[in-house]
N, CA, C and O atoms as CSV, one atom per row, in Angstrom:
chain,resi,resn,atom,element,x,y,z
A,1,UNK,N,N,-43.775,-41.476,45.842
A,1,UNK,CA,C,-42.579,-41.859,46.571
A,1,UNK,C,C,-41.576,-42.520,45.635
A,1,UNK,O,O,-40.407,-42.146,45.723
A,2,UNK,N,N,-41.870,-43.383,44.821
A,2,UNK,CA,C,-40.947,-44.010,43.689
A,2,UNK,C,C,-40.496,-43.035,42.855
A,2,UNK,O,O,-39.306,-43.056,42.542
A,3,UNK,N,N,-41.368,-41.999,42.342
A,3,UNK,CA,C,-40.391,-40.793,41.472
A,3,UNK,C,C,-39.752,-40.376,41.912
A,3,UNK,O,O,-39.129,-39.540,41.257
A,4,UNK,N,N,-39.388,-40.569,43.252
A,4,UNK,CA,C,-38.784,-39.021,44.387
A,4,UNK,C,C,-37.434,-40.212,44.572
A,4,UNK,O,O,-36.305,-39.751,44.742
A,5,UNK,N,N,-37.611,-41.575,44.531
A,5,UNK,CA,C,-36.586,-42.294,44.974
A,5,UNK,C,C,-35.725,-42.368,43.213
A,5,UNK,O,O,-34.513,-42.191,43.083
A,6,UNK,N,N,-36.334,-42.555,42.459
A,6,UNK,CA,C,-35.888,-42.813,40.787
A,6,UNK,C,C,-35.403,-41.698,40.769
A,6,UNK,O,O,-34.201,-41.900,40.596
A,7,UNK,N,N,-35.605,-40.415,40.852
A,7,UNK,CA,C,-34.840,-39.527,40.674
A,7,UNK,C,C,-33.686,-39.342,41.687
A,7,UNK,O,O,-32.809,-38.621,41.213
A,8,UNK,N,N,-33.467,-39.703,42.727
A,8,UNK,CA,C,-32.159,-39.462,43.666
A,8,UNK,C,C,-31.319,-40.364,43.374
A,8,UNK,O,O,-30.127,-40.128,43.568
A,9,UNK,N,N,-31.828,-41.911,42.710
A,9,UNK,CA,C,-30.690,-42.897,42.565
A,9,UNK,C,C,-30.270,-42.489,41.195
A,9,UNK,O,O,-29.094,-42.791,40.991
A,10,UNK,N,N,-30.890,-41.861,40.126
A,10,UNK,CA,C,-30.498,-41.695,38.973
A,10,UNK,C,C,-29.779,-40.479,39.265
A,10,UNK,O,O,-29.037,-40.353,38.292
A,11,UNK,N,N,-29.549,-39.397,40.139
A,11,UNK,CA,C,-28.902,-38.471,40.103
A,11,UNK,C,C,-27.897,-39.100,41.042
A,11,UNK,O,O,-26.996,-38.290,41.260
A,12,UNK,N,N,-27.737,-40.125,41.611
A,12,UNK,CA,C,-26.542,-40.453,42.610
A,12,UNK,C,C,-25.982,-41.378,42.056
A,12,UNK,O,O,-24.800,-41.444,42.394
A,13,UNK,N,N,-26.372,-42.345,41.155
A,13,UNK,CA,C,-25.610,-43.509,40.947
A,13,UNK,C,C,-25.347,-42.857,39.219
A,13,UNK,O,O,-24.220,-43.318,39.037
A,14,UNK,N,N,-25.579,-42.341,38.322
A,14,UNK,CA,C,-25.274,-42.012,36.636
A,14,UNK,C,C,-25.311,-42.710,35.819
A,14,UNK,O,O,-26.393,-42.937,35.278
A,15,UNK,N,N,-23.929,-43.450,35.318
A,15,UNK,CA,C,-24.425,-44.484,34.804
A,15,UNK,C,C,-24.095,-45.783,35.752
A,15,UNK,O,O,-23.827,-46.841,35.182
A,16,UNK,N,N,-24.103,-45.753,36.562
A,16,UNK,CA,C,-23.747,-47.111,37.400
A,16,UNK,C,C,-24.927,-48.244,37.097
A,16,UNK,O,O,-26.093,-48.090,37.460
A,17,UNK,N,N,-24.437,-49.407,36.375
A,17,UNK,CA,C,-25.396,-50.515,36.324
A,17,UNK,C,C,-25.999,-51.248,37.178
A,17,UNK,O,O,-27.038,-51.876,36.977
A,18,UNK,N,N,-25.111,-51.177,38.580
A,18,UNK,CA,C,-25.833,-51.981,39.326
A,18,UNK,C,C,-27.293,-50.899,39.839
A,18,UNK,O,O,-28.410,-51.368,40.062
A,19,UNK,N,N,-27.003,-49.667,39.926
A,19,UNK,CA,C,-28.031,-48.768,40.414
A,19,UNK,C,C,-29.020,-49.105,39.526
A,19,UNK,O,O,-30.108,-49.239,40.086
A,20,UNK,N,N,-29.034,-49.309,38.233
A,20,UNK,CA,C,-29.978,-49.228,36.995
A,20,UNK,C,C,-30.787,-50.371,37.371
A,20,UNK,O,O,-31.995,-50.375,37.605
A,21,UNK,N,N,-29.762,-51.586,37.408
A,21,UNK,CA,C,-30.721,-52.559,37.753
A,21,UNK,C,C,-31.566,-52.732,38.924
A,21,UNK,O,O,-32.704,-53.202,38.915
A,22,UNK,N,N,-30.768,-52.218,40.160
A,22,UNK,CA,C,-31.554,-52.297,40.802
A,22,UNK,C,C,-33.193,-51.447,40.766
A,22,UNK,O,O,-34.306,-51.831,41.126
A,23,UNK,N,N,-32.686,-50.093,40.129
A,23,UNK,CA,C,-33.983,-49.613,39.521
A,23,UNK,C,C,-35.309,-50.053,38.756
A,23,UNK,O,O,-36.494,-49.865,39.031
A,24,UNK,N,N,-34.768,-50.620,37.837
A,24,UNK,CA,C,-35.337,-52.124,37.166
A,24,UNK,C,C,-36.486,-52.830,38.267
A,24,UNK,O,O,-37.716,-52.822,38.219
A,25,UNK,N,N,-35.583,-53.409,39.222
A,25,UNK,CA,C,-35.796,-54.461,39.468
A,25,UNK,C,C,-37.197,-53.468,40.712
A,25,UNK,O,O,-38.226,-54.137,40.804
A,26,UNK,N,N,-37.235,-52.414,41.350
A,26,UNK,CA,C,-38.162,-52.218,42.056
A,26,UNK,C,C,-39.108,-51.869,41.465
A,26,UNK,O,O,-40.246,-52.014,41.912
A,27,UNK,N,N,-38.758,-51.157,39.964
A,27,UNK,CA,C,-40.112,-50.821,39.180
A,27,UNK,C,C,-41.032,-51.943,38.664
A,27,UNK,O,O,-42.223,-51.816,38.380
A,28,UNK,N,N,-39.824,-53.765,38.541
A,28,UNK,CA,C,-40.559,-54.335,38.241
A,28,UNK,C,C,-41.550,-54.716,39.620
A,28,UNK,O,O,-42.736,-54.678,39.296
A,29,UNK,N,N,-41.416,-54.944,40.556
A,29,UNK,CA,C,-42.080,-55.111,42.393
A,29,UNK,C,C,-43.272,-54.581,42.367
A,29,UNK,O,O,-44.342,-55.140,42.607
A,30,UNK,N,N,-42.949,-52.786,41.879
A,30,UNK,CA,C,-44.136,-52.231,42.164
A,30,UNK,C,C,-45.103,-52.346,41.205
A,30,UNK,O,O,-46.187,-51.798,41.402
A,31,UNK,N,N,-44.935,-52.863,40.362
A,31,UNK,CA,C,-45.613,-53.153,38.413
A,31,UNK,C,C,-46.504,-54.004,39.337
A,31,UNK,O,O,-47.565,-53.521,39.733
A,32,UNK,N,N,-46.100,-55.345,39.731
A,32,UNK,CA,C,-46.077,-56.678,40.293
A,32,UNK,C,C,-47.696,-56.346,41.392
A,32,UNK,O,O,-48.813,-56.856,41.301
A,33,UNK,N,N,-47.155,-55.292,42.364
A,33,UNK,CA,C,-47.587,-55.209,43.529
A,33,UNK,C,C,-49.330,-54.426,42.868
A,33,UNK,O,O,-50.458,-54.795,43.195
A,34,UNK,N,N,-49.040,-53.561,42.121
A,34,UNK,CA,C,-50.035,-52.670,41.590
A,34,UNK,C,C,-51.229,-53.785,40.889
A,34,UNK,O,O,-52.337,-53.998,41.381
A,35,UNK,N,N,-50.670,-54.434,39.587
A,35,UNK,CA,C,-51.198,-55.966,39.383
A,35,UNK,C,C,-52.531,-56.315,40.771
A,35,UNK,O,O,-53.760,-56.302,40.843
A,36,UNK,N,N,-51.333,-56.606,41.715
A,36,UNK,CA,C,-52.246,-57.552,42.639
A,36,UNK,C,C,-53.734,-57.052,43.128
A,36,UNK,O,O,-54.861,-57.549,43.122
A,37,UNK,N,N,-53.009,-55.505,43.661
A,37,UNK,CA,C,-53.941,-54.333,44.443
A,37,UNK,C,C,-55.253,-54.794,43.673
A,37,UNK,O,O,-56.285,-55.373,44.011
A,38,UNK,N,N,-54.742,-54.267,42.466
A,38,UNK,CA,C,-55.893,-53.934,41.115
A,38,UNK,C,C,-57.001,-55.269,41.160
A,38,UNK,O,O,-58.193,-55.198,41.458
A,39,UNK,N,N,-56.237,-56.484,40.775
A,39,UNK,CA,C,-57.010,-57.685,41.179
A,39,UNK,C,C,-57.965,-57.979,42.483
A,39,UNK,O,O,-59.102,-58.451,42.458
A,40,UNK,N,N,-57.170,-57.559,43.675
A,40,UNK,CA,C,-58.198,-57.985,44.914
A,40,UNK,C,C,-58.776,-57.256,45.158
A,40,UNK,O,O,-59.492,-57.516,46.126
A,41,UNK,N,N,-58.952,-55.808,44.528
A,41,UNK,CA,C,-59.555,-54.851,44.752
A,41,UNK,C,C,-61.096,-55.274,44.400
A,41,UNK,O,O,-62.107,-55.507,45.063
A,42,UNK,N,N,-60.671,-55.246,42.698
A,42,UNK,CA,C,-61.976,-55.789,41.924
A,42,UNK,C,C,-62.777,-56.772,42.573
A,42,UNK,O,O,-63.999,-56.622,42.551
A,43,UNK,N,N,-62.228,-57.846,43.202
A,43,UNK,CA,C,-63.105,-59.407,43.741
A,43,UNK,C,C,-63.209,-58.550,45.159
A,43,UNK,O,O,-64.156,-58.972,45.822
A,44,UNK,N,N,-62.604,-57.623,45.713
A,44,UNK,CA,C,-63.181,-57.442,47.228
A,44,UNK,C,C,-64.863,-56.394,46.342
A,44,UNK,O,O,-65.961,-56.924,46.508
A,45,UNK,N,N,-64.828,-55.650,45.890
A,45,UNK,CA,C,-65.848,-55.006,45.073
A,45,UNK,C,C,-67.071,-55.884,44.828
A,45,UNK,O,O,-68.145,-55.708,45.403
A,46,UNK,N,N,-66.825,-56.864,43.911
A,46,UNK,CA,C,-67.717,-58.274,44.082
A,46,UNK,C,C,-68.422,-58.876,44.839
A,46,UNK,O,O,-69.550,-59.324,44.637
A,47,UNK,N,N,-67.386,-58.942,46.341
A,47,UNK,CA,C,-68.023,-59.405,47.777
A,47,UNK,C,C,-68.916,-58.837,48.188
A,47,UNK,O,O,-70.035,-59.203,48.546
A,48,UNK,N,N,-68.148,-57.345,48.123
A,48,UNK,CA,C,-69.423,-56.196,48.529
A,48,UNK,C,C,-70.512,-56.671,47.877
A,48,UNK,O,O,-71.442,-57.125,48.543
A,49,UNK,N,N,-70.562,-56.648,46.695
A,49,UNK,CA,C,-71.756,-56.564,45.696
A,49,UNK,C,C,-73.095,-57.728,46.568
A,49,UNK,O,O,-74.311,-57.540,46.616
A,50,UNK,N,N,-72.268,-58.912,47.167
A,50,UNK,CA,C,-72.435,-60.416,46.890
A,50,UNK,C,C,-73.284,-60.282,48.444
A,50,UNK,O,O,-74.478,-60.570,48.527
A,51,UNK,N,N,-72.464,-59.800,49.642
A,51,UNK,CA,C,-72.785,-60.388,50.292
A,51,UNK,C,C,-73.397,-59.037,51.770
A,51,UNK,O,O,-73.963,-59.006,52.862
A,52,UNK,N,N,-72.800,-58.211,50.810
A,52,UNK,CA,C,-73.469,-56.667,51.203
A,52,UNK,C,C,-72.548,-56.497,53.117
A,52,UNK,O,O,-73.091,-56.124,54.156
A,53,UNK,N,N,-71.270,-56.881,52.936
A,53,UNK,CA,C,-70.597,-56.904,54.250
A,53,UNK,C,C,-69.477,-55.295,53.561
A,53,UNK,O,O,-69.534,-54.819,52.427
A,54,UNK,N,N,-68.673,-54.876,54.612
A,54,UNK,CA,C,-67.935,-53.956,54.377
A,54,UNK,C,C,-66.713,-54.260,53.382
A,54,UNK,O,O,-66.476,-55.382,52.935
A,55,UNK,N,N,-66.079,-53.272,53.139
A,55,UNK,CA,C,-65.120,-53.641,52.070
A,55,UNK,C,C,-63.998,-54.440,52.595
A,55,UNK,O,O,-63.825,-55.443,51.904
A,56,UNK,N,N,-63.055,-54.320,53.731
A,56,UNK,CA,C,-62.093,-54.873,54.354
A,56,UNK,C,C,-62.521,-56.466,54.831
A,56,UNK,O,O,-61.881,-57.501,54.647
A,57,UNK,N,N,-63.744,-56.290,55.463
A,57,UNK,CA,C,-64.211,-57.797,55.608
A,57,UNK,C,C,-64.698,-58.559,54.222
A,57,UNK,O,O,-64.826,-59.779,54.114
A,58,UNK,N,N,-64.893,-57.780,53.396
A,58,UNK,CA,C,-64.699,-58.591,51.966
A,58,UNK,C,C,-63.744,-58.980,51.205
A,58,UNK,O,O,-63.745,-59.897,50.384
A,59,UNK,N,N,-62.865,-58.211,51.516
A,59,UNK,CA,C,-61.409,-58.034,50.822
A,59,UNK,C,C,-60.704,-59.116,51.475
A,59,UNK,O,O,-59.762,-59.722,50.964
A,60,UNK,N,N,-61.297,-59.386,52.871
A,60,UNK,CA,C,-60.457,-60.892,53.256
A,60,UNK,C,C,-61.072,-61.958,52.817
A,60,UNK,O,O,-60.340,-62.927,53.018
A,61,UNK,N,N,-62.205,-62.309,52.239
A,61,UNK,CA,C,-62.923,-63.054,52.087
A,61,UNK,C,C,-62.989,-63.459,50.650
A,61,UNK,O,O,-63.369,-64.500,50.112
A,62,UNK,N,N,-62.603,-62.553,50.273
A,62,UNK,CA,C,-62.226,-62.624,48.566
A,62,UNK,C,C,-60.830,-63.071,48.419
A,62,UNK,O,O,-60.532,-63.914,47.573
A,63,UNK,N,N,-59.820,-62.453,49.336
A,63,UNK,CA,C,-58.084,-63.018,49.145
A,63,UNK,C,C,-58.434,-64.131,49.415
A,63,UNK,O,O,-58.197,-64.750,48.378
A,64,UNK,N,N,-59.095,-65.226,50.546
A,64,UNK,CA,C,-59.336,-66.393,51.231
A,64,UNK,C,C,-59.868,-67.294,50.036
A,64,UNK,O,O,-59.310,-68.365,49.797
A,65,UNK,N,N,-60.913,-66.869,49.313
A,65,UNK,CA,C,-61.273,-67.125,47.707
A,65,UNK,C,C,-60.696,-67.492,46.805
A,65,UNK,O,O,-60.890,-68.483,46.101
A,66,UNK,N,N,-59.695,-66.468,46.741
A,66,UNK,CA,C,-58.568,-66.606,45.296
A,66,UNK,C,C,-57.781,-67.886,45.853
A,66,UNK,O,O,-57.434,-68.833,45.147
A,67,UNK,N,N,-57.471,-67.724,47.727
A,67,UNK,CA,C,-56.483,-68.538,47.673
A,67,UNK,C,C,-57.030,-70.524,47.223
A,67,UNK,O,O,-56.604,-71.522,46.643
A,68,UNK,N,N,-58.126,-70.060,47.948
A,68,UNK,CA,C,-58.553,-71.678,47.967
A,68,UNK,C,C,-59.123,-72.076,46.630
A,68,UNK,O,O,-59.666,-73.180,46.618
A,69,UNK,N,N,-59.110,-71.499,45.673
A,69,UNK,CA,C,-59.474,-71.583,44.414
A,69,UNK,C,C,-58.643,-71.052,43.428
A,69,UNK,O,O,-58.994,-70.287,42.529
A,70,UNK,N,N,-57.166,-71.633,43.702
A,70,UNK,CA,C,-56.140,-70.717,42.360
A,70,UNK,C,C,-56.301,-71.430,41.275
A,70,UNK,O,O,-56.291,-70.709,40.277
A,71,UNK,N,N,-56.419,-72.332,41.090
A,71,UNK,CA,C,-56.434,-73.499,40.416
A,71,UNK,C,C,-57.440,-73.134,39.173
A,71,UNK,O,O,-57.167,-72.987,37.982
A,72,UNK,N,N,-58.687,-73.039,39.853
A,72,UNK,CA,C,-60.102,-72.348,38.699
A,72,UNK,C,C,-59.790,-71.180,38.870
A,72,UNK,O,O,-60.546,-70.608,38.085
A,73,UNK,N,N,-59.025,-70.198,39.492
A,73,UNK,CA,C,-58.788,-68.496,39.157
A,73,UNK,C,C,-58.536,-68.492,37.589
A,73,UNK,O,O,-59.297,-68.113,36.698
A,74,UNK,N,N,-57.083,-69.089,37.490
A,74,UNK,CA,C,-56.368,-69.630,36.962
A,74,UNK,C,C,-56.470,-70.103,35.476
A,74,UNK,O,O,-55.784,-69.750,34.517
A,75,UNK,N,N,-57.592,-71.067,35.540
A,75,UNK,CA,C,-58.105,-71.908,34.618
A,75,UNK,C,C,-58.709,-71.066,33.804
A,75,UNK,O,O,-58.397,-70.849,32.633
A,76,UNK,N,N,-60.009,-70.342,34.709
A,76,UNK,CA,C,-60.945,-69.099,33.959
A,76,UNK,C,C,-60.332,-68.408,33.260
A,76,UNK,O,O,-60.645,-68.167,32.094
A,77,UNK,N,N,-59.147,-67.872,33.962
A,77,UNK,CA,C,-58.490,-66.602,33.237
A,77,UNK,C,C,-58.017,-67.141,31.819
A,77,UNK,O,O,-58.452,-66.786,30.724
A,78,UNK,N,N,-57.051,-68.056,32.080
A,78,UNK,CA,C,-56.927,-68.483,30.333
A,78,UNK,C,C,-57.750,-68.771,29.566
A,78,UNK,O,O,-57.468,-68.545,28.390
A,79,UNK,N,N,-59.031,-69.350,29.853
A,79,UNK,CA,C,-60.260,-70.013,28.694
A,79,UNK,C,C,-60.109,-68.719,28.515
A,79,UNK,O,O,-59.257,-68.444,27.670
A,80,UNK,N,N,-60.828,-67.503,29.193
A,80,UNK,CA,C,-61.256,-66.363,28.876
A,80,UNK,C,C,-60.387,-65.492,27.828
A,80,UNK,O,O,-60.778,-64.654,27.016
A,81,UNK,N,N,-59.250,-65.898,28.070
A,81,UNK,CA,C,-58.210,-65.491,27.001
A,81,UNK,C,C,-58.407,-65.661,25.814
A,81,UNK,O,O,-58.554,-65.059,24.751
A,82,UNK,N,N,-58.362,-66.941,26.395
A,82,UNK,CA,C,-58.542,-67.899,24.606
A,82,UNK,C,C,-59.476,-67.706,23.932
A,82,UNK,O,O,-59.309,-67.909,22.730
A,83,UNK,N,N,-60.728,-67.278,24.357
A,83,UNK,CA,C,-62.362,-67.199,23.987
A,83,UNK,C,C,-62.079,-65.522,23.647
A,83,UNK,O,O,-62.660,-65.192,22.613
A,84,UNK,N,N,-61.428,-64.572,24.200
A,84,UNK,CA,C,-61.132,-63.150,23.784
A,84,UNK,C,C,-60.912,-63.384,22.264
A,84,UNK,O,O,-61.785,-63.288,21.402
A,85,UNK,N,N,-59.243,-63.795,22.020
A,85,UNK,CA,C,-58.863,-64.400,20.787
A,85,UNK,C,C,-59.363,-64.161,19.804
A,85,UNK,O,O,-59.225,-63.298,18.938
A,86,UNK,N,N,-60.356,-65.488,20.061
A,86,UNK,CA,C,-61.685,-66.398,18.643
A,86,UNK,C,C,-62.060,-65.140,18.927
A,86,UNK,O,O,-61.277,-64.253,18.588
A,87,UNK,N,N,-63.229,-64.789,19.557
A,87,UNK,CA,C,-63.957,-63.470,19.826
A,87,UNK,C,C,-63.700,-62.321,18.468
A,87,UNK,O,O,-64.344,-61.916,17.500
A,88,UNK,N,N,-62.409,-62.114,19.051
A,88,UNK,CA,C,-61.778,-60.730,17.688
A,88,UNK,C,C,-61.776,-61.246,16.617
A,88,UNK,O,O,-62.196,-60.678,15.609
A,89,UNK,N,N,-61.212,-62.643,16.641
A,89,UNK,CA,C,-61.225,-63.072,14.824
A,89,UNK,C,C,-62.383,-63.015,14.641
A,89,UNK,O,O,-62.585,-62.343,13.630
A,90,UNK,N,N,-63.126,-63.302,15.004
A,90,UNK,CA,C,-64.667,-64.256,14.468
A,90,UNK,C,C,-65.278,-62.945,14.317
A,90,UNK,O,O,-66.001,-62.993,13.322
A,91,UNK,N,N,-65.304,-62.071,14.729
A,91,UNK,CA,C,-66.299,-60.594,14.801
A,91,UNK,C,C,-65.585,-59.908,13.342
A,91,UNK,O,O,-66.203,-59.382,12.416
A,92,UNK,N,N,-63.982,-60.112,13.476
A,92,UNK,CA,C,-63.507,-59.428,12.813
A,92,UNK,C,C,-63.577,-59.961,11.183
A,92,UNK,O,O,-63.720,-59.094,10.320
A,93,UNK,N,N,-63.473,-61.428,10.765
A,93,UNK,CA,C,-63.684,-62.546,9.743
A,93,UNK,C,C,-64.667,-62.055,9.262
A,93,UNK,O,O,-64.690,-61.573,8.129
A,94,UNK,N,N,-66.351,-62.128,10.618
A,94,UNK,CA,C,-67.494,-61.562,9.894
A,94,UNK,C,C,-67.599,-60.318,9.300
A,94,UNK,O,O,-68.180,-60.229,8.218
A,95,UNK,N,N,-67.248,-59.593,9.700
A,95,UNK,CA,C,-67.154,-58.042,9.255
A,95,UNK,C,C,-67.277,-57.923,7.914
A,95,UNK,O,O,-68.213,-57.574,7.194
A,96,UNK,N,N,-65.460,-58.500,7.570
A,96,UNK,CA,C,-64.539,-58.782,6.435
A,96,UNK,C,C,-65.612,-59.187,5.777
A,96,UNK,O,O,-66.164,-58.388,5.021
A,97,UNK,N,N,-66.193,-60.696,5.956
A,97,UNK,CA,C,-67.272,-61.237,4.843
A,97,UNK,C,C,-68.301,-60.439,4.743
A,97,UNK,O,O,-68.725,-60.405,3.588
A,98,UNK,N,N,-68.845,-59.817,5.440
A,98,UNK,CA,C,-70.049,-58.772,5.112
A,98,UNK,C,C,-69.471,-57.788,4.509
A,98,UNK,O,O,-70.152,-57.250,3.635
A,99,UNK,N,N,-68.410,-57.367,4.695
A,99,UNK,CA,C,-68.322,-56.020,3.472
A,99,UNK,C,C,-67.783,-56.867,2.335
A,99,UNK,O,O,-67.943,-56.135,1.358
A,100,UNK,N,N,-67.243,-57.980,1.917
A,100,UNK,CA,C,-66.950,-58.177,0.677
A,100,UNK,C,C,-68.824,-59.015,0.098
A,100,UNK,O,O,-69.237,-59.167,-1.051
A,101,UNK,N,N,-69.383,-59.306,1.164
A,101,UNK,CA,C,-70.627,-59.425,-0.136
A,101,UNK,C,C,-71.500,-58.666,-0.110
A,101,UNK,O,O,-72.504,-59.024,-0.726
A,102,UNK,N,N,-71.549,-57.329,0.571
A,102,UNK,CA,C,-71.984,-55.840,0.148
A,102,UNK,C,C,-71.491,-55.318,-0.892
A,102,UNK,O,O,-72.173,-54.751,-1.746
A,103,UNK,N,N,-70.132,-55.463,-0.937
A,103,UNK,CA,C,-69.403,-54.979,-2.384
A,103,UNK,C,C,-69.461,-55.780,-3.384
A,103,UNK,O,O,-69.424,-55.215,-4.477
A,104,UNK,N,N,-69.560,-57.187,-3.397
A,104,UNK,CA,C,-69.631,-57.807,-4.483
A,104,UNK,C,C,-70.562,-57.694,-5.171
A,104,UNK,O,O,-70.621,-58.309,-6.236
């Protein structure tokens, strides 16, 4: 439905900026919206896993989750970031030092 709309405003508006932006601005919505899907999808998946109820009654139970816990959503997600990071250096550092005292 968004290609079918991107293509009628780009063939109706040309170069009109406000059309552009507004183009912009729904591709950024649906970027946004897709994000979310993707997220509560995964933790409604989880519920299932967890509590062996259907997907929709998990999927509320998991949004109800995120909500009452944004705070540690939140928190996790950045350590986990941060710990990604180190992760690559540190794997990647070792590597480096193992092939230079293989070669040395």
């Amino acid at each position: 439905m968004f290609e079918y709309y991107r293509k009628n405003i780009e063939r109706w508006a040309g170069n009109n900026p406000v059309a552009k932006v507004l183009l912009c601005v729904t591709r950024y919505c649906l970027i946004c919206l897709e994000k979310c899907v993707k997220f509560l999808t995964k933790n409604a998946y989880i519920q299932v896993a967890l509590s062996n109820s259907s997907f929709c009654t998990s999927a509320m139970k998991a949004f109800a989750l995120i909500l009452l816990n944004a705070r540690r959503f939140g928190a996790v997600g950045t350590i986990g970031s941060i710990y990604m990071i180190f992760g690559v250096f540190f794997i990647a550092g070792a590597n480096g030092f193992y092939a230079f005292a293989v070669l040395s």
